[in-house]
N, CA and C of each residue as an Amber inpcrd file, in Angstrom:
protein
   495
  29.1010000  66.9350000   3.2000000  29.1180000  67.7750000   4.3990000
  30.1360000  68.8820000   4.1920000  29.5650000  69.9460000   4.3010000
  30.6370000  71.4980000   4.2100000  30.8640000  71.9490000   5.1910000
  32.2180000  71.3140000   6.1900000  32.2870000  72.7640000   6.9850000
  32.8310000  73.5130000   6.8320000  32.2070000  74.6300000   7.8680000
  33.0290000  75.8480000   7.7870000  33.7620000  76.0090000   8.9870000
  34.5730000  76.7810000   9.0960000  35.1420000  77.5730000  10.5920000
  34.6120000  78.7470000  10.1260000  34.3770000  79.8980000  11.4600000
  34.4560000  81.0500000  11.2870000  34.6120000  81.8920000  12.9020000
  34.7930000  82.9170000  12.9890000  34.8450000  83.5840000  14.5890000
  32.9350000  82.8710000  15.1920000  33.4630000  82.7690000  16.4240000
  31.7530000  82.8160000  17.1860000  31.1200000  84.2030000  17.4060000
  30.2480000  83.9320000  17.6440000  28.9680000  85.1450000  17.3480000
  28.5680000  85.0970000  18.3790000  27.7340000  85.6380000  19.1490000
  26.9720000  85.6970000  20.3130000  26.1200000  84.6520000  20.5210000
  25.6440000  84.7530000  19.1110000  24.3350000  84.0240000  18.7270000
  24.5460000  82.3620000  18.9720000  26.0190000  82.4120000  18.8820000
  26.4560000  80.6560000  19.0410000  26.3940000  80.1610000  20.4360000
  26.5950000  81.0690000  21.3700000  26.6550000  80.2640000  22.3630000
  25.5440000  79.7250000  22.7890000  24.2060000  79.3030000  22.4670000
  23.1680000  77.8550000  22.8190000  23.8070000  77.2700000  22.3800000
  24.5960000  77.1450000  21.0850000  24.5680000  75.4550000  20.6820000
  25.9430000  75.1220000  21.3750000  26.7940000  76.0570000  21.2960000
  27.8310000  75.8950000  22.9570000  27.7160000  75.2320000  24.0340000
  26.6570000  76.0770000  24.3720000  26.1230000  75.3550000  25.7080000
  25.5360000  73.9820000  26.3110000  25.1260000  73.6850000  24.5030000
  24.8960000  72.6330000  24.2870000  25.5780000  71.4010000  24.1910000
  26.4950000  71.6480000  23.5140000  27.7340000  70.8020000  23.3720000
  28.4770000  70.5540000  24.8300000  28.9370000  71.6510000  25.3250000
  29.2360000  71.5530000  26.7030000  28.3480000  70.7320000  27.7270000
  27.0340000  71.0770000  27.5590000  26.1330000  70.5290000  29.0370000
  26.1780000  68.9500000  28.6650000  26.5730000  68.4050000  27.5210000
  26.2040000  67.0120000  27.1280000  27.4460000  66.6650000  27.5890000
  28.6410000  67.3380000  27.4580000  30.0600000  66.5700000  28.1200000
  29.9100000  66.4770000  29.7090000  29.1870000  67.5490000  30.0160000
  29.4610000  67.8540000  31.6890000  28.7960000  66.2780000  32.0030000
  27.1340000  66.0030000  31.4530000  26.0700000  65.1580000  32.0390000
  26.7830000  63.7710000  31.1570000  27.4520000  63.6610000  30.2260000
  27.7730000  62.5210000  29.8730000  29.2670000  61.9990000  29.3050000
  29.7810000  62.7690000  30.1930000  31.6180000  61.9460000  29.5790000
  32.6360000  62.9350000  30.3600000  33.5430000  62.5390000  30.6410000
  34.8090000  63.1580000  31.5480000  35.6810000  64.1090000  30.5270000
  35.4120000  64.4710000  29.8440000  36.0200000  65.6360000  28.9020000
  35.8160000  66.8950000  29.8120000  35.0400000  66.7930000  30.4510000
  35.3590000  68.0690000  31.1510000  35.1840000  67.7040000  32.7090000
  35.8030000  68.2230000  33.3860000  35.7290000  67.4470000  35.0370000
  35.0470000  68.3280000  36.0660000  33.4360000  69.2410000  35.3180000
  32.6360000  69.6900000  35.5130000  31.2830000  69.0220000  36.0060000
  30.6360000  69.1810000  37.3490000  29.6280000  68.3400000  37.6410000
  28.3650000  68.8950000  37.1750000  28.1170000  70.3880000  37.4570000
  26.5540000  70.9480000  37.3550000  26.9220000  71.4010000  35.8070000
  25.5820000  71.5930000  35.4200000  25.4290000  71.9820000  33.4340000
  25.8470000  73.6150000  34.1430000  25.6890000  74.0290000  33.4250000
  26.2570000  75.6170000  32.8540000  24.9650000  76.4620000  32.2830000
  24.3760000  77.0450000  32.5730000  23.4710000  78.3960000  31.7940000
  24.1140000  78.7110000  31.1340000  22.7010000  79.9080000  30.0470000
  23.3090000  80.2970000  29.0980000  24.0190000  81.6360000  29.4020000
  23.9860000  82.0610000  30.3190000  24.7740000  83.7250000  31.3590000
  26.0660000  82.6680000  31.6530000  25.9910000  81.4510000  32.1900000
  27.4590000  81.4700000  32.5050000  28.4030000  81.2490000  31.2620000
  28.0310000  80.7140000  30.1760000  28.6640000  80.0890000  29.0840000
  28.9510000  81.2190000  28.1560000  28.4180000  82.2880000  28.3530000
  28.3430000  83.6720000  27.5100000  29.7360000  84.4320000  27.8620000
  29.7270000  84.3010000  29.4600000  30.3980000  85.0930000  30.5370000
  31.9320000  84.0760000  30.2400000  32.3830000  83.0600000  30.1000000
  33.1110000  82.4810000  29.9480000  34.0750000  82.9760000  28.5790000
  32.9710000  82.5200000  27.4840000  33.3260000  83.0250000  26.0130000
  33.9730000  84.6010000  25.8150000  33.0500000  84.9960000  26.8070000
  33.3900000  86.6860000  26.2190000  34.3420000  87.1770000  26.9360000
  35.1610000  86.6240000  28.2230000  35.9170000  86.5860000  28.8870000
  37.1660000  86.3740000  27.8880000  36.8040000  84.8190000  27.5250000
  38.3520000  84.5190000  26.7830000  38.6030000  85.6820000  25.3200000
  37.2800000  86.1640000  24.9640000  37.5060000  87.2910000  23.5680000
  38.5290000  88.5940000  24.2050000  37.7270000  89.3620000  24.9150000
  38.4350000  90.1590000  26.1300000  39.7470000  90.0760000  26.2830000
  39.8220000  88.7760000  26.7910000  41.8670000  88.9890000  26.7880000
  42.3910000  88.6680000  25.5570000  41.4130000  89.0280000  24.4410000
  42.6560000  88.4590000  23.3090000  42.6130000  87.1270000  23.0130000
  42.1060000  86.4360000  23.3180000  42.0840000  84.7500000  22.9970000
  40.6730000  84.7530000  21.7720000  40.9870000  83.5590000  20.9860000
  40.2860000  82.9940000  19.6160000  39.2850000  82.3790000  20.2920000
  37.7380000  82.5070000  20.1640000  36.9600000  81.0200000  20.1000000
  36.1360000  80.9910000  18.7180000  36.2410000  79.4330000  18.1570000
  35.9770000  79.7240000  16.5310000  34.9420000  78.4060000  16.4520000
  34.1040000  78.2390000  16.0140000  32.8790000  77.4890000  15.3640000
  33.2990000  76.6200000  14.0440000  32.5800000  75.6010000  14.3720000
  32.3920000  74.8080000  13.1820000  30.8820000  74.6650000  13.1410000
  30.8590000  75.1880000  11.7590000  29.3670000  74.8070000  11.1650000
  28.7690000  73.9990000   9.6210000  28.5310000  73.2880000  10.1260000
  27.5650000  72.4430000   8.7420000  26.2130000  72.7960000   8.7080000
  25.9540000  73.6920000   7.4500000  24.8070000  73.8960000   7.2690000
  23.9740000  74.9760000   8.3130000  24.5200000  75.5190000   8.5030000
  24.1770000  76.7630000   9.5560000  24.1140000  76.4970000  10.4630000
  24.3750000  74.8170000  11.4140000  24.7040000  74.7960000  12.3880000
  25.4190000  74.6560000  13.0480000  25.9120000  74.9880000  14.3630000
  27.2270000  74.7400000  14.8450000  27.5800000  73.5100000  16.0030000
  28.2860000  73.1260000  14.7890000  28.8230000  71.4060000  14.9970000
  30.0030000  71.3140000  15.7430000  30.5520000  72.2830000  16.8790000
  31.8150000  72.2550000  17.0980000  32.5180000  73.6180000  17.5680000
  33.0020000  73.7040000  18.2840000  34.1290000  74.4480000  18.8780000
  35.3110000  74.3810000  19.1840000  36.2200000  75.5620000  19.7520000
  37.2750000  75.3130000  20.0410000  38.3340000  76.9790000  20.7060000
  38.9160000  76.9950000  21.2930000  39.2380000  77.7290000  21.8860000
  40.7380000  77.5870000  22.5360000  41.5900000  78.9240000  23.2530000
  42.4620000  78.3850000  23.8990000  42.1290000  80.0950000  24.9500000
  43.3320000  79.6340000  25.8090000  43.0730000  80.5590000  26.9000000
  44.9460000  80.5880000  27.9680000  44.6970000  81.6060000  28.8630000
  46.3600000  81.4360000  29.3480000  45.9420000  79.9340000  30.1570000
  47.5480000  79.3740000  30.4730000  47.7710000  78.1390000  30.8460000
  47.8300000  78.5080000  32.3330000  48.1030000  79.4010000  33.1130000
  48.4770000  79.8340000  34.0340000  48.2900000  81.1560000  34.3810000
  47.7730000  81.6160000  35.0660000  47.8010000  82.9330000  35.6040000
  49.2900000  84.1770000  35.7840000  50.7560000  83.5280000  35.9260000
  51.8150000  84.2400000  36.2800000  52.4220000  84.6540000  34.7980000
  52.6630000  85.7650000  34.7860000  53.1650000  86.6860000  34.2210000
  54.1580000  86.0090000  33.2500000  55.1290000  85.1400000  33.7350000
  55.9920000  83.8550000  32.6820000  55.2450000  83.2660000  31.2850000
  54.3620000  82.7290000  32.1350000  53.3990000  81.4350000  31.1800000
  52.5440000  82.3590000  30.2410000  53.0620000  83.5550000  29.8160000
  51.8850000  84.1750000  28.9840000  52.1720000  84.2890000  27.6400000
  52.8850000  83.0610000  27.2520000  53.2050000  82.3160000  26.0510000
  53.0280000  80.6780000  25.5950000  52.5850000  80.2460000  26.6870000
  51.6630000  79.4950000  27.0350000  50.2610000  79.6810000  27.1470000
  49.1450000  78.5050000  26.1390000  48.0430000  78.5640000  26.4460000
  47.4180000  77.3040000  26.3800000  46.8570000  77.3140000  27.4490000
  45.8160000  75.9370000  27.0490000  44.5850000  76.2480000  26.5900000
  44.5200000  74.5390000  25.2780000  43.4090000  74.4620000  24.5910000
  42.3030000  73.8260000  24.7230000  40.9700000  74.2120000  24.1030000
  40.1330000  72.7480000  24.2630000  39.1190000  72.7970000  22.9870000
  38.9970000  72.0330000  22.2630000  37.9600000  71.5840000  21.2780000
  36.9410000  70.2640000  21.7110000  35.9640000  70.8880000  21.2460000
  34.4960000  70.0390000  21.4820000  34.2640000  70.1430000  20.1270000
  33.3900000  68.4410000  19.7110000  32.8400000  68.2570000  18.7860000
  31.5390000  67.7270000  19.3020000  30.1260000  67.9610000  18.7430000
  28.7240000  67.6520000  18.9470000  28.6630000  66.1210000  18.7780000
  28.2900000  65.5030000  19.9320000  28.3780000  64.2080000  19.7400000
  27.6120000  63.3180000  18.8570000  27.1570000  63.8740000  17.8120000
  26.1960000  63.9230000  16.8410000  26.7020000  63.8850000  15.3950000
  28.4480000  64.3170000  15.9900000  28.8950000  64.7700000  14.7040000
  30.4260000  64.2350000  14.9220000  30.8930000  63.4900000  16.1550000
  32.2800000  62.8700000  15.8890000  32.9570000  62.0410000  14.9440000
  34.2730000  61.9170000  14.8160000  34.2640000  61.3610000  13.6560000
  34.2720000  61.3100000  11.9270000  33.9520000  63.0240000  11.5890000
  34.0840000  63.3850000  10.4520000  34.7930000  64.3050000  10.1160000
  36.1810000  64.8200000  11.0780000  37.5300000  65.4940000  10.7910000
  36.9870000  66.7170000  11.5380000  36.1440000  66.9970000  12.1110000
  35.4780000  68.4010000  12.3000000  36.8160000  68.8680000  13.5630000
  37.3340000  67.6970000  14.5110000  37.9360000  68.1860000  14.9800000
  39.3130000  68.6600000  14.6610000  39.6980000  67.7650000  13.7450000
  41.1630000  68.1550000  13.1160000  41.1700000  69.5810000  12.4580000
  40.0280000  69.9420000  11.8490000  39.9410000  71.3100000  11.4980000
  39.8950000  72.5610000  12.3060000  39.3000000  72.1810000  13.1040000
  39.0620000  73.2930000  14.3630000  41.1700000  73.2330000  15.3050000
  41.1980000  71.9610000  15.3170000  42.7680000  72.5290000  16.5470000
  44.1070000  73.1530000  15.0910000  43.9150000  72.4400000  13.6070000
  44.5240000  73.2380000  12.7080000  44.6710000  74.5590000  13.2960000
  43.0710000  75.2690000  13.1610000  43.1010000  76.5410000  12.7220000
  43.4290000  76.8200000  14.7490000  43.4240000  76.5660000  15.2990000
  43.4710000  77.1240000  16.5670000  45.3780000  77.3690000  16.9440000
  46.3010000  76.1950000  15.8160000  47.3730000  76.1030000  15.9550000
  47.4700000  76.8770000  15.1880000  47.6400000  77.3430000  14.3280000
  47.7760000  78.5380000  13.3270000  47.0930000  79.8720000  14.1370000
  46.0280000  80.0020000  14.5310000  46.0870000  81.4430000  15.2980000
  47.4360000  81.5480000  16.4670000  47.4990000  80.3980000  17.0650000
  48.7920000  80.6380000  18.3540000  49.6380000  80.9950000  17.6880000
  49.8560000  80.4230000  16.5610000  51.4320000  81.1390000  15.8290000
  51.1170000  82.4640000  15.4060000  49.9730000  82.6670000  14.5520000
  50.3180000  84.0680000  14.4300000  50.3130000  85.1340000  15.8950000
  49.8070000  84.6800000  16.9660000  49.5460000  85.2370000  17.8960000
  51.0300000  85.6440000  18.6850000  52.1270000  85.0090000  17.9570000
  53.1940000  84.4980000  19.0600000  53.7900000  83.7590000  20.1280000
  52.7370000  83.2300000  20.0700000  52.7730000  81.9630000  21.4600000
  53.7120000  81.0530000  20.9230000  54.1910000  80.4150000  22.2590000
  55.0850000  79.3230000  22.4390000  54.5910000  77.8710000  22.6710000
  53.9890000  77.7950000  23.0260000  53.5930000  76.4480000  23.5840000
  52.1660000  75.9930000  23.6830000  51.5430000  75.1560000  23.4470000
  50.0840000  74.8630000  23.6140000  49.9140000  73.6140000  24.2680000
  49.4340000  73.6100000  25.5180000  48.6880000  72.4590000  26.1730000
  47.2820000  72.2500000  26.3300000  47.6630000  70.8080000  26.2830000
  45.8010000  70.0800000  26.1450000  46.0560000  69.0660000  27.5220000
  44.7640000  68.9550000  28.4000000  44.7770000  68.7330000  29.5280000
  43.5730000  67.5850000  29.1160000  43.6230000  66.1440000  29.2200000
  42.7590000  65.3840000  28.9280000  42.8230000  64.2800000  29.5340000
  41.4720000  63.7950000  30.1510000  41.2080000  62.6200000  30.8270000
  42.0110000  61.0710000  30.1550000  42.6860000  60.4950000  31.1790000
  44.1140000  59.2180000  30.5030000  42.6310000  58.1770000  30.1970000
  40.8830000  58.4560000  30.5400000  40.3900000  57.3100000  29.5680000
  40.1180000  57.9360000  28.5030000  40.7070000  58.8460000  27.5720000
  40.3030000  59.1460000  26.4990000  40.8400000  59.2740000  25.4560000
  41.3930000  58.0290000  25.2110000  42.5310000  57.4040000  24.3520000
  42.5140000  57.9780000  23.3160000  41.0760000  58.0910000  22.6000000
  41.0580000  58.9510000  21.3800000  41.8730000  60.4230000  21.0430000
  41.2920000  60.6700000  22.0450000  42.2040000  62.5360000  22.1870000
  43.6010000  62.7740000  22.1690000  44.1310000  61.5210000  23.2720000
  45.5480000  61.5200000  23.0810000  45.6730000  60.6180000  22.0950000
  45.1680000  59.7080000  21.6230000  46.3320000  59.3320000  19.8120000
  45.8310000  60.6640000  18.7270000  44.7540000  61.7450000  19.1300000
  44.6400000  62.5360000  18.2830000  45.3850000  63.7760000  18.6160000
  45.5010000  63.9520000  19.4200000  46.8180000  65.3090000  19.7140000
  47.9690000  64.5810000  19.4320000  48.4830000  63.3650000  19.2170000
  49.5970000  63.0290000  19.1490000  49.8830000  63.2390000  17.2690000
  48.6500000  63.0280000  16.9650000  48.7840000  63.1430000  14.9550000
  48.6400000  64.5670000  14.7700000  48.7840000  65.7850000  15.8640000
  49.4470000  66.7360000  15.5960000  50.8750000  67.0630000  16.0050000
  51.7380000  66.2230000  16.7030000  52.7550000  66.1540000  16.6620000
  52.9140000  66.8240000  18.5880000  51.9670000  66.8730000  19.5430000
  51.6710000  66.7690000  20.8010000  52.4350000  65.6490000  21.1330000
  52.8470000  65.7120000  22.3040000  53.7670000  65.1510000  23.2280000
  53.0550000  64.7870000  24.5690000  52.9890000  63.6050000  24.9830000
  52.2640000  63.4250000  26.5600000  53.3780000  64.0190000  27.5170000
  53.7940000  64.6400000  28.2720000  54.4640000  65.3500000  28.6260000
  53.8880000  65.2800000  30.7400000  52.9000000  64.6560000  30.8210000
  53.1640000  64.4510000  32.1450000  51.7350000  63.5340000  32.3130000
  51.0570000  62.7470000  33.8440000  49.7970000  62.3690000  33.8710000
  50.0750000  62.6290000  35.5400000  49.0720000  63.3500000  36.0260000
  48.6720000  64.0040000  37.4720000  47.4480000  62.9360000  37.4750000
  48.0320000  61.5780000  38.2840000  46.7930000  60.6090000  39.1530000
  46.1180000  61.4380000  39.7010000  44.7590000  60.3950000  39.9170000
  43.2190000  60.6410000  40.8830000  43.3680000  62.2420000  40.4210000
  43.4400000  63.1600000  39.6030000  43.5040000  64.2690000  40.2170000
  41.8190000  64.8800000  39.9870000  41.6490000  63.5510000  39.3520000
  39.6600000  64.2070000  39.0630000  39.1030000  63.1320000  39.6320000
  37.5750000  63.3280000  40.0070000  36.7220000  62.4540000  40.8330000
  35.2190000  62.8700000  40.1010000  35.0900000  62.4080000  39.1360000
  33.5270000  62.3630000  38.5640000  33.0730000  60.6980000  38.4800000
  31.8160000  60.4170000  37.9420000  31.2650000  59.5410000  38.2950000
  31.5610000  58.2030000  39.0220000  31.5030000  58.9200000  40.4490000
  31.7680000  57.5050000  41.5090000  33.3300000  57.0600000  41.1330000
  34.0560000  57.9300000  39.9660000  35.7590000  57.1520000  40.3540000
  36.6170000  58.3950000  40.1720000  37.7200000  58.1660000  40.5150000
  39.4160000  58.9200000  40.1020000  39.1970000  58.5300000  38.8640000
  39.9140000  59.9390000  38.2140000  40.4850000  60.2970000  36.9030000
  41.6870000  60.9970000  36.7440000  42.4850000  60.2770000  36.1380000
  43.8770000  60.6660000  35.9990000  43.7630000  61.7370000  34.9460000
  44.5440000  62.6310000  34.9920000  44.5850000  64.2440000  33.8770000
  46.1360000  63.7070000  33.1550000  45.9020000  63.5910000  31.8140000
  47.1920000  63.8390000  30.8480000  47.3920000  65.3640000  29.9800000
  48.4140000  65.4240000  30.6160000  49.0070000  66.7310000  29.6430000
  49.5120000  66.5850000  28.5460000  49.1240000  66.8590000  27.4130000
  50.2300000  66.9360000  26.2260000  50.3000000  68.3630000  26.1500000
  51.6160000  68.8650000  24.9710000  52.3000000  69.7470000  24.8590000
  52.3540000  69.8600000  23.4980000  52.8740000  70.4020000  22.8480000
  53.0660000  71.3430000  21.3520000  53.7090000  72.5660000  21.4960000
  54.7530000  71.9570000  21.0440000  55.5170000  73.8940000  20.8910000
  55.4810000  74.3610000  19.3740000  55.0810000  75.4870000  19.1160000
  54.5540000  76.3180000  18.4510000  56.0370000  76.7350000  17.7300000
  56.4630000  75.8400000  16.5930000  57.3050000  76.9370000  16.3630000
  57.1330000  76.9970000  14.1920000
């Protein structure tokens, strides 16, 4: 298996959308109820290009197995050294480093970018994510109870942290 990273293309966002509508309809990775079109998922992407923010692809074999992105953490004028991140892997395809490659290169653009700090905002049942932000050297750094309500229960939100230096 060869992947690649490279910038996203226009052309990527179906299999985006794809990846996304399967988290929304099947797992708390994202604390999104309705799927997403392909106008809203476009409008999102090209938003975060616009201000200057990275979204970068993983592809095996010309397809794209993966994403990843970051964006401001906060709206106020302070936090604009701060960004939060998020990587998706195709559930088709977990499990074969695709994600460790994608938040690498996403930690390496924040540095060259200048940023300070990177947070990842992830559901406390998704143990995986946090022992895997932690083998980048991420910090759990806070957990905001009930603060999500998808399928019929509360979901607690964990923050980890990474400072960029």
């Amino acid at each position: 298996m060869g992947i690649t990273l490279r910038k996203y293309q226009k052309s990527d966002a179906l299999a985006i959308l794809d990846i996304i509508n399967y988290n929304i309809l099947n797992a708390t990775a994202l604390y999104d109820y309705t799927i997403r079109t392909l106008e809203q998922q476009e409008a999102i992407l090209e938003a975060k290009l616009q201000s200057g923010f990275p979204v970068i692809v993983a592809e095996n074999n010309g397809e794209v197995v993966g994403f990843g992105m970051y964006a401001e953490f906060r709206f106020r004028e302070a936090y604009k050294f701060t960004v939060e991140h998020s990587v998706y892997v195709s559930h088709n395809h977990k499990g074969l480093g695709i994600g460790k490659q994608l938040l690498t290169e996403l930690i390496q653009l924040a540095k060259k970018q200048g940023l300070h700090t990177m947070i990842g905002v992830i559901d406390a049942e998704n143990q995986n994510s946090i022992d895997f932000h932690h083998q980048f050297g991420f910090k759990t750094v806070g957990i905001i109870k009930e603060s999500g309500f998808k399928f019929n229960r509360w979901l607690d939100s964990v923050f980890v942290q990474l400072i960029l230096e």
